[in-house]
N, C-alpha and C positions, 0 to 999 in steps of 0.2 A: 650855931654852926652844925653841931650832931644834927638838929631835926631839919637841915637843910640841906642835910646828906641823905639823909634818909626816905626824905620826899622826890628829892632829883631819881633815886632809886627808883621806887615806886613809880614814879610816871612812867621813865623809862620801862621798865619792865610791861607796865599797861601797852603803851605805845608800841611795844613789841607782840604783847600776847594779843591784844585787842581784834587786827586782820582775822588773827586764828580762828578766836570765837567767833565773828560776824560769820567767816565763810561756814562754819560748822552749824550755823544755823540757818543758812542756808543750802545745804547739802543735808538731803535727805534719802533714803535708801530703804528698798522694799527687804524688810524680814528676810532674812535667811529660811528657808523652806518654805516662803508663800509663795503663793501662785494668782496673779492678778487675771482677769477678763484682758483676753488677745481681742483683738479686731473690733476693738471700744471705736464710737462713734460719738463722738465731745455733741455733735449738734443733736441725736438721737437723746443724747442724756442729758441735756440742759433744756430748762422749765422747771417748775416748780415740784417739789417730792414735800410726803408728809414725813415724820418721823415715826414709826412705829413701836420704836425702842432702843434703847441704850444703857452703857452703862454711864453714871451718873459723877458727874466731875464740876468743879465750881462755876463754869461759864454756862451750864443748863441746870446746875441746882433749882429745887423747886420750880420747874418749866414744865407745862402746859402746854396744845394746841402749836409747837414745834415745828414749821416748815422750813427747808431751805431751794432757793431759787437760783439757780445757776445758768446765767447767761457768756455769750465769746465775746471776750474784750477786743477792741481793733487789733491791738497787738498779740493777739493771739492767745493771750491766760482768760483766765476764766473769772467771772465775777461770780461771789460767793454772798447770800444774801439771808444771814437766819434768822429767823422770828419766831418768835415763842412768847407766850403769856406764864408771867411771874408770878403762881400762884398765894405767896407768903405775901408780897408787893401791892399784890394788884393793881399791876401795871404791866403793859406789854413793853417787849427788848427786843433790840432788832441790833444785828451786827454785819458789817461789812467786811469781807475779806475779800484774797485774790490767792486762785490756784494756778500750778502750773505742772505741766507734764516730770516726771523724774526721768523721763528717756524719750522713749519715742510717743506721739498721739496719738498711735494705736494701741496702748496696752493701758488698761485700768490702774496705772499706778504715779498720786499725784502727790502734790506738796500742797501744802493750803497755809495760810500765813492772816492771820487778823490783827499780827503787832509786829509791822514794820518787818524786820529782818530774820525774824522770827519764825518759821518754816515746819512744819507738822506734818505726817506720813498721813497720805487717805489712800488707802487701798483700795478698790471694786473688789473682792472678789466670788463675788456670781452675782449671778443677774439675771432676771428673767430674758429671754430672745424678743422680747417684744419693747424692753426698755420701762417696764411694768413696775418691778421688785429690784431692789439691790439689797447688797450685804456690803457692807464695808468694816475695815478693820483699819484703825488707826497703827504706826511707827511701833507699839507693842499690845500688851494684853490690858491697857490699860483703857483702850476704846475700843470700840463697836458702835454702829448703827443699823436696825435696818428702817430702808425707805421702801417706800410704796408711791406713786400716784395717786392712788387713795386712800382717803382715812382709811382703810382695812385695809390686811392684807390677809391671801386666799392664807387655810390651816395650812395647808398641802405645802405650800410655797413657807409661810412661816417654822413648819415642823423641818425640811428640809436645808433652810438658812441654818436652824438651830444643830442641826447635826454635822455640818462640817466646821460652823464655830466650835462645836465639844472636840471634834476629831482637832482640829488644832490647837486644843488644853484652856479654850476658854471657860471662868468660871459662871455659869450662863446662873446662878444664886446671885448673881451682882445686876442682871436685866433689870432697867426700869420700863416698863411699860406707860407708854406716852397716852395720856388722853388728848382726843381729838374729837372737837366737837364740831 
């Protein structure tokens, strides 16, 4: 009888808190004091980008040769498509997600999601005018990317990403630098 109170509890309480969480993971929100790329163009920035760096978390652990390939979905989100070579493994991985604007589709600032309900801040923020280089900053300090179009990216342009990540308290001793063959 006790542990039949006690579970009716527990569900209940799930049953209540549950909507909470789901919407909470999908509600996502640009940093307090960033500043994303105004006047973004989703078709200029979909195609293929290499990875030129980051910092290092379990889903690119040990990764390799890193791309990701971002197409428009009919419904208007973004198809999100990484690949990378597991170099411990040795085997390649490849993962599907789907991104979506956190406001409007003019501003660099998106939500990216690979598990369901799930929802992760992806920042633009800078980008070369040609759609060449990006800098992206994930939901906190706990991501970075930058991409390129090509395996390199110019010093000029890499020295320049690296200095407004410092100016916003990144620890740029955590960069993994992506080989790309």
């Amino acid at each position: 009888m006790k542990n039949s109170k006690i579970l009716k509890i527990v569900l209940g309480t799930s049953i209540l808190v549950l909507p909470f969480f789901i919407n909470s993971c999908k509600s996502v929100k640009v940093p307090t004091g960033l500043s994303v790329v105004e006047n973004f163009d989703v078709k200029s920035y979909s195609g293929k980008w290499y990875e030129i760096a980051r910092f290092d978390f379990k889903h690119e652990k040990d990764m390799d040769q890193v791309t990701a390939e971002y197409s428009i979905n009919d419904d208007g989100s973004i198809k999100v498509l990484n690949k990378g070579y597991n170099t411990k493994k040795n085997e390649w991985k490849e993962s599907e997600g789907k991104a979506k604007f956190v406001s409007s589709p003019d501003q660099g600032a998106l939500k990216v999601s690979f598990f369901g309900p799930f929802y992760s801040g992806y920042n633009i923020v800078a980008m070369e005018p040609n759609y060449k280089n990006a800098l992206i900053f994930g939901e906190n300090k706990d991501y970075i990317w930058l991409l390129s179009r090509e395996k390199k990216m110019p010093e000029s342009v890499k020295e320049k990403f690296l200095k407004i990540a410092r100016d916003y308290g990144y620890d740029l001793n955590r960069l993994v630098w992506t080989k790309q063959e």
